[in-house]
N, C-alpha and C positions, 0 to 999 in steps of 0.2 A: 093673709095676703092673697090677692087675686092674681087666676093665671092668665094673660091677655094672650089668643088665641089670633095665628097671621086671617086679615081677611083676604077677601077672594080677589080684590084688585092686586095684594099683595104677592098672593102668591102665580098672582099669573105674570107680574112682572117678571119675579125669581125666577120661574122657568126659561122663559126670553133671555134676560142675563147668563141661564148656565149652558143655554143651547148655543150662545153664540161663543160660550168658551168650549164647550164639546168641540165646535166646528172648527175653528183656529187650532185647536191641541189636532185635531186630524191631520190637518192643513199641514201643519208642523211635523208630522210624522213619516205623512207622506214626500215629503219635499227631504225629511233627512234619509228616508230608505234608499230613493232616488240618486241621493249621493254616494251611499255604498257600492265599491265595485261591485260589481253581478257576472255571470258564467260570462258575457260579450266583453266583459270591461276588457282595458290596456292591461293592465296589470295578468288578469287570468290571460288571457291571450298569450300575453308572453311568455309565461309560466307555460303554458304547452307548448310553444316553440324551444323555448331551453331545454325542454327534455327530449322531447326531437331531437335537437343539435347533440344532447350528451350522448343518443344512442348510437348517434351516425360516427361523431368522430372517437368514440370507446373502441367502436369494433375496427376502424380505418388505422385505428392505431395499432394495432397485430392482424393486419392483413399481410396477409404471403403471398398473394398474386392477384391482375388485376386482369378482369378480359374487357370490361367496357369503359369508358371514360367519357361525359362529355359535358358539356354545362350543365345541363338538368340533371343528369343521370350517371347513377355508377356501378359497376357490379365489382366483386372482390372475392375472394375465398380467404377464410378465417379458421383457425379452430374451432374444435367440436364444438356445438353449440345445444343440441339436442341428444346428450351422452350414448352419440351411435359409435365410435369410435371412430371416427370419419369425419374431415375435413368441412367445411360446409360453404354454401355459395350465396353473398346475400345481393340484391340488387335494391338500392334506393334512387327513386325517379320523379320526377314531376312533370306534367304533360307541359307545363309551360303555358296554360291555360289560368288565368288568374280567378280565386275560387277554387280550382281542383286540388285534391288533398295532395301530399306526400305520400307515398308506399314503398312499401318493403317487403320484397319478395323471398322466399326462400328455396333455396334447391331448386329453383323453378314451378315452384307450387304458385296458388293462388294471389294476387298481391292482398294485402291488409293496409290499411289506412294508418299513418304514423300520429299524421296531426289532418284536419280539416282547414279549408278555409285559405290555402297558401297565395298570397300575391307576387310572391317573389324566391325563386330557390335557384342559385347560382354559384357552379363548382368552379374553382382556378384549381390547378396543378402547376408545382412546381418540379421538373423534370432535372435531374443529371443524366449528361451523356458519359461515354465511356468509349474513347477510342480503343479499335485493338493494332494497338502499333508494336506490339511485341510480338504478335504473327507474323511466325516463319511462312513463306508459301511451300504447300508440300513440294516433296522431290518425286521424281519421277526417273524410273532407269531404264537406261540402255541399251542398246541390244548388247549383246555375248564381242567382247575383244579379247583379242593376244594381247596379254600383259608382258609377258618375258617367254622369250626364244633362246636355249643355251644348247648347246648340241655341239658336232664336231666341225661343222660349220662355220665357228665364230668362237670359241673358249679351247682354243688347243689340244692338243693328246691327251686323248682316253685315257683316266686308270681307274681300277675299279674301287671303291670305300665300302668296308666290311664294316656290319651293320650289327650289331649286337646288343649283350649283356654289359658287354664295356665299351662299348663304342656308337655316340649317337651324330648323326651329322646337321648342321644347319644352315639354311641359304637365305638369307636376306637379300631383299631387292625393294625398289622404288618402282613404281608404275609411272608413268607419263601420263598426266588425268587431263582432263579439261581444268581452263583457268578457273572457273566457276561449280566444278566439282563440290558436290558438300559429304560424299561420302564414297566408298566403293566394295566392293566385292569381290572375292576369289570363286568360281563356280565352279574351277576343274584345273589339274592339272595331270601331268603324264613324266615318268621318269624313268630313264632307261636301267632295269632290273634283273639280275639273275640271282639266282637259287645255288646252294649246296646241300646235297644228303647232308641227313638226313631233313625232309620238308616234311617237317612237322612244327615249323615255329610260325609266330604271328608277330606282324613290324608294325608299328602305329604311324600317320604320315598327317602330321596335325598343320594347321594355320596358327601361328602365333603371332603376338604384337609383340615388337621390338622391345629390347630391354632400356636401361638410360645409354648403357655403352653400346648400343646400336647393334644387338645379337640376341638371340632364343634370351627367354625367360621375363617378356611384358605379360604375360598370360595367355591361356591356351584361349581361341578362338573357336575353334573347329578339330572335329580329328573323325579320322577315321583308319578301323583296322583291317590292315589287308593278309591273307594267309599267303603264306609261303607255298605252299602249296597252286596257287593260282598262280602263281608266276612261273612265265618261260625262263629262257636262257638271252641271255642279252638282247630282251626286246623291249618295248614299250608299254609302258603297263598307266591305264587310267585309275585318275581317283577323284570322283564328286563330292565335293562339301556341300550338303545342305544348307548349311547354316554359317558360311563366316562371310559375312556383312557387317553393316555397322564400322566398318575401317575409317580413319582419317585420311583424306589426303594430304595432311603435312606428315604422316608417318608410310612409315614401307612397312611391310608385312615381310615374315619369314615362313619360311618350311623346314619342320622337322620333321628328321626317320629316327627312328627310336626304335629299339628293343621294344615288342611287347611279352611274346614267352616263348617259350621252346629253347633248342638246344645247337648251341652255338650261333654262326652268324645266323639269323635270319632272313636278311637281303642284302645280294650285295648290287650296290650302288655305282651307276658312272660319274666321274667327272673332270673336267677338262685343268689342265694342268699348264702351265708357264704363259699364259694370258689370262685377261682380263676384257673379253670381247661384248661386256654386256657394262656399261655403267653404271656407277649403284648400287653394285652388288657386293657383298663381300659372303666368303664360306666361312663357317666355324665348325670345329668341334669338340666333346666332350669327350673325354675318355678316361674320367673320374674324379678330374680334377676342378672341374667346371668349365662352362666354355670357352674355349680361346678362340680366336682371329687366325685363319693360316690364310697367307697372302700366297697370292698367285696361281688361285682353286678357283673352282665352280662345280655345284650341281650340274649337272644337265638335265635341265627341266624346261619343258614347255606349261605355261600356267595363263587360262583364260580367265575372266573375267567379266565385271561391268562398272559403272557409275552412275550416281544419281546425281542429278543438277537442278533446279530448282525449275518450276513447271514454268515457263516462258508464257504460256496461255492463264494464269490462277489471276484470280478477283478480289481483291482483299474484301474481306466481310463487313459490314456496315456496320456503324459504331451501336453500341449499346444505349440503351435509356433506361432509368430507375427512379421511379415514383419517389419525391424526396417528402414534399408534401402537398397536404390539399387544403384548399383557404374556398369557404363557405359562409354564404348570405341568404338568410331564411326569413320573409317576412312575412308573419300570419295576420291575417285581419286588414284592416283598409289603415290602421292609424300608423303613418312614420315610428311611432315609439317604439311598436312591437315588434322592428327589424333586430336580427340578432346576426353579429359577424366573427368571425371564429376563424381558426388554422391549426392542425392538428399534423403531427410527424407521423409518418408511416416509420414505426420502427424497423422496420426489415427491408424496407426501398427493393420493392417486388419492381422487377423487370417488367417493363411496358413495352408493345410492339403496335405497328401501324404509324409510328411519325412522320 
C-alpha cells in the first residue's frame, strides 16, 4: 500500500485553519483573564478596607482615653502595644482629600499609611453625659464665735467639783449655729481651775459627742492634757483643741475633766449651782458608777468656736461625658461596593472633654 503524502496547497490551507484557531483560543484567554479580579478590582479593594476597619475598631475597643475626636480623625491611648510596658498613643486620620491614604500614628512618630486610595473615612461618636448632682458645694468657715458663756454672771453660786481618780465631771451644751450650718467646731475653751498639793497630777479636758441619753460617752473627739502644775488658784485656765471639728449641728458637744494621773484630786473645778442660766445645757458626773445627770449644775465654762456653711459663691462643675461608641464609614476606591460601615463599643467609655 501506498503512503499519499499532504500537498502544498494542502498544507498551506492547514496552517490558515490553525492560525485562525491559535487567534480566537488567545482572544478567549484574554478576555477570561480580564474577567478575573486584579490588585484594583472591588473585591481586593475591599479586602483592604476590612482590614483597615478591623485594626481601627480592635484597638478603639480597649481604649482608655481619648484626646482627639473628629470626623476624619481620632487619637486614643490603649495598652502596650510595642512591650515597653507603657501605655501607648495611636492617632488615625484622613486629610479628607479623596485619593489620600489613611494613617496611623504612633506615640507621635511618623504617620504610616493604613490603606491607599481612601474616597470616604467618616467618624460618629456616641456620647454619655454624666450629671454631677450628688455634689455637695464645699463648706467654707467662719470666723472664731462665743459658743457658751457660763460664769457667775448667769449660772448661780460657785462651788468647786473635785477632779479625780473617782470623780470626772461633764458639760453638755447646744451651740446656736446658723439655719444653714453643715458643721462646727470647738477651738478653745477656758475653765475656772484650782490646784491642791501636792501638784504633781495631770487632768485630761477632752471634746466629746453626746451619748444616745444626751451625756459623755458618744466618743472622744479631741483631748487634751493639762498639768496640774500650770494651774493657778481660782483662775482661768485655756485649752486649744486642734482637732475637734467635723460636729453636727443637730447634736451639741460635751466637755469632759477627767482624771488623767497623779495623786488625789488633780483640778479642782467651778460650777455654778441652783440655776440653769445657759439653755441646753445639762452637767453630769461620773463617780464610778457611770454618768448620771445632776440638775441644777453647770460648769463654768467659756468655749469658742466656728461653723462651716456651704460656700454662697461655689459653681457646680459641668456634667461629664464618656465615649460610649464610635460608628465609622470607610470607602476605598472610586466603586460604591467597596464602602464598608461599622460601630464598635469602647469598652471602658474613656471620658471625653471639650463638648
Amino acid at each position: 500500500m501506498t503512503c499519499r503524502a499532504f500537498t502544498l496547497i494542502e498544507m498551506v490551507v492547514a496552517l490558515a485553519i490553525v492560525s485562525v484557531l491559535l487567534v480566537a483560543m488567545g482572544s478567549a484567554v484574554l478576555l477570561a483573564s480580564r474577567a478575573l479580579p486584579g490588585n484594583d478590582g472591588a473585591v481586593e479593594v475591599r479586602q483592604h478596607a476590612r482590614v483597615a476597619v478591623n485594626d481601627l475598631t480592635g484597638l478603639l475597643f480597649e481604649a482608655t482615653a481619648v484626646t482627639e475626636k473628629t470626623d476624619r480623625s481620632i487619637e486614643f491611648v490603649t495598652a502596650d502595644l510595642n512591650a515597653d510596658a507603657a501605655a501607648d498613643t495611636l492617632r488615625f486620620a484622613w486629610s479628607g482629600t479623596p485619593g489620600h491614604p489613611l494613617t496611623r500614628t504612633i506615640n507621635g512618630g511618623t504617620p504610616v499609611t493604613v490603606v491607599d486610595g481612601v474616597q470616604e473615612f467618616t467618624l460618629l461618636y456616641t456620647i454619655r453625659s454624666e450629671s454631677p448632682t450628688d455634689v455637695d458645694p464645699p463648706a467654707i468657715e467662719g470666723a472664731e464665735q462665743l459658743f457658751l458663756q457660763q460664769d457667775s454672771s448667769n449660772s448661780g453660786a460657785g462651788s468647786g467639783v473635785s477632779i479625780g481618780s473617782s470623780r470626772s465631771a461633764g458639760q453638755f451644751f447646744q451651740p446656736v449655729l446658723s439655719p444653714d450650718a453643715v458643721s462646727w467646731r470647738i477651738t478653745r475653751l477656758t475653765f475656772l481651775a484650782s490646784t491642791k498639793n501636792p501638784k504633781d497630777g495631770e487632768a485630761v479636758v477632752e471634746v466629746q459627742r453626746p451619748s444616745a441619753g444626751g451625756g459623755p460617752g458618744g466618743g472622744v473627739v479631741d483631748g487634751v492634757t493639762v498639768l496640774e502644775s500650770n494651774l493657778g488658784n481660782n483662775s482661768w485656765y485655756e485649752v486649744q483643741f486642734p482637732a475637734a471639728g467635723g460636729l453636727s449641728p443637730d447634736d451639741g458637744g460635751v466637755i469632759v475633766l477627767r482624771y488623767g494621773n497623779g495623786t488625789g484630786t488633780v483640778v479642782s473645778a467651778k460650777s455654778g449651782t441652783g440655776s440653769y442660766g445657759s439653755p441646753g445645757t445639762t452637767y453630769w458626773e461620773d463617780t464610778g458608777a457611770g454618768w448620771q445627770e445632776i440638775g441644777g449644775q453647770d460648769l463654768w465654762l467659756w468655749i469658742w468656736g466656728t461653723e462651716s456653711i456651704p460656700d454662697p459663691n461655689w459653681t457646680p462643675p459641668p456634667n461629664k461625658y464618656y465615649l460610649r461608641n464610635v460608628g465609622l464609614r470607610l470607602q476605598v476606591g472610586s466603586e460604591p461596593a467597596t464602602a464598608i460601615e461599622t460601630e464598635v463599643q469602647v469598652l471602658n467609655e474613656p471620658e471625653v472633654t471639650g463638648l
